[in-house]
C-alpha angles and dihedrals in degrees: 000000000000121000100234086047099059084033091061085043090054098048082047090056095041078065094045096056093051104259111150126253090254094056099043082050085054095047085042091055097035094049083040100075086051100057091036080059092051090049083056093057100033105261122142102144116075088218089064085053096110121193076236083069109051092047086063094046082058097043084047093045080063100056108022126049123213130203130212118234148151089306103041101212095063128121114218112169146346127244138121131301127224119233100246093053093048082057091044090056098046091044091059096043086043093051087043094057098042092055085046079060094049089052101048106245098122120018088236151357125280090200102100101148125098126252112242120268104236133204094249092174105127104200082092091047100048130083117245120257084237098060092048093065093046085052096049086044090050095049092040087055096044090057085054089050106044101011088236113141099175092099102041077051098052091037095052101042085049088047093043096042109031088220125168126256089260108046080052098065105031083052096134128202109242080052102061113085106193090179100065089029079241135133137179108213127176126220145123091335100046128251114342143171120241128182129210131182126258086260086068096042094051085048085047091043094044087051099041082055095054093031102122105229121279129188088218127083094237125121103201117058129193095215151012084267082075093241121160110270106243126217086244088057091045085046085055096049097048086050085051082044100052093046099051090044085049095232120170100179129072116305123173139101097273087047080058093050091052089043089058090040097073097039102064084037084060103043106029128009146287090266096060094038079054092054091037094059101024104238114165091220138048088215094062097056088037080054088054104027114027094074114079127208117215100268104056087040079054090047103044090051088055095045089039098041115140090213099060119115095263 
């Protein structure tokens, strides 16, 4: 069978099987560079795919970057990948060839090498608790200063929800319930309730007030024209934020999440951090999570201590 072909079957199955556009696009990218490699050298049957092969795609994604375009098997530049996408890469292919196998199109897999072990500890990854409160003192003040209340709005409902960059910015209107402080957003996990404070539904209804009108569902916009605010256009006003708060440290919505992570790690337990973050599974926030760096083992003796006064 040809590659492309099988390639094009097991994209088919990753919908049917209820995986959500975002995560088939990323199976799409990530296999891509593999078979973009195998057009290089020739290669267009799974059965001519060698263990031999695989082992020199690795030792390139070390030394060469690609691009994904318009044809998704060119090479564009070269330049250095970061640990976390070479793993992402060999976890997909890994994932492809082994469904090939389950279907029956090669007797077994060539991918034979080991997916990277990766620092999954997220006290580097997380905003400080410090620079969060800069960043909710710089918006506040913004919304003083220019009675805008879009991005009190976007920031809160990021800070109260954890959700991801893209729920965020898919949220749509008719699924955002202020009367109960409640949405139903929709990302790599599917469709998911998520709960904010009162704080976060008075900023949503101010800016739903002052929002111009749009012909899309959407609740956050990018302009005055009323279009959908993209991830890139949220990426560009916490990077305005964090200047004018004067942040040095991490600061993103994914720097929030992890943020969040911990804290409901700390102070509850791994099942409601789960819930709080939508993972799928608990291993995957205990993956995150469970591990504790020294200052929140520091933090939590002093806060758990038996000889407090308690």
């Amino acid at each position: 069978m040809r590659i492309d072909e099988a390639l094009d079957k097991f994209l088919t199955s990753r919908r049917v099987n209820f995986c959500s556009p975002r995560t088939v696009d990323s199976y799409a990218e990530k296999t891509g560079h593999f078979m973009a490699f195998l057009a290089e050298h020739e290669i267009q049957d799974l059965e001519a795919i060698t263990p031999e092969m695989v082992d020199a795609w690795v030792v390139n994604l070390r030394g060469q970057r690609w691009r994904w375009t318009d044809h998704p098997y060119r090479e564009l530049k070269a330049g250095a990948l970061s640990r976390a996408t070479i793993a992402g890469r060999i976890r997909s292919v890994r994932i492809f060839l082994k469904w090939c196998v389950g279907r029956g199109y090669i007797p077994s897999s060539p991918a034979k090498v080991k997916v990277p072990r990766l620092n999954l500890k997220s006290g580097a990854r997380a905003m400080k608790r410090e620079d969060l409160k800069k960043l909710l003192t710089t918006v506040s003040f913004g919304v003083l200063m220019q009675n805008d209340f879009r991005d009190l709005a976007l920031i809160f409902f990021i800070v109260d929800t954890a959700a991801r960059l893209g729920e965020t910015t898919s949220l749509r209107r008719d699924k955002l319930d202020l009367e109960n402080c409640s949405a139903m957003v929709t990302g790599k996990t599917g469709e998911r309730a998520v709960y904010f404070s009162e704080a976060t539904a008075k900023a949503l209804r101010a800016w739903l007030a002052q929002r111009p009108p749009v012909t899309h569902p959407f609740v956050f916009t990018s302009s005055s024209r009323g279009e959908p605010m993209t991830g890139n256009a949220v990426y560009q006003l916490f990077r305005r934020l964090k200047k004018e708060a004067g942040i040095t440290g991490r600061c993103s919505p994914h720097a929030i999440r992890h943020l969040i992570g911990q804290t409901f790690t700390d102070r509850g337990n791994l099942e409601l951090a789960r819930r709080k973050l939508g993972h799928r599974n608990i291993s995957t926030t205990a993956d995150f999570y469970a591990g504790q760096d020294p200052e929140r083992v520091k933090a939590a003796s002093e806060a758990f201590s038996l000889l407090g006064g308690d």
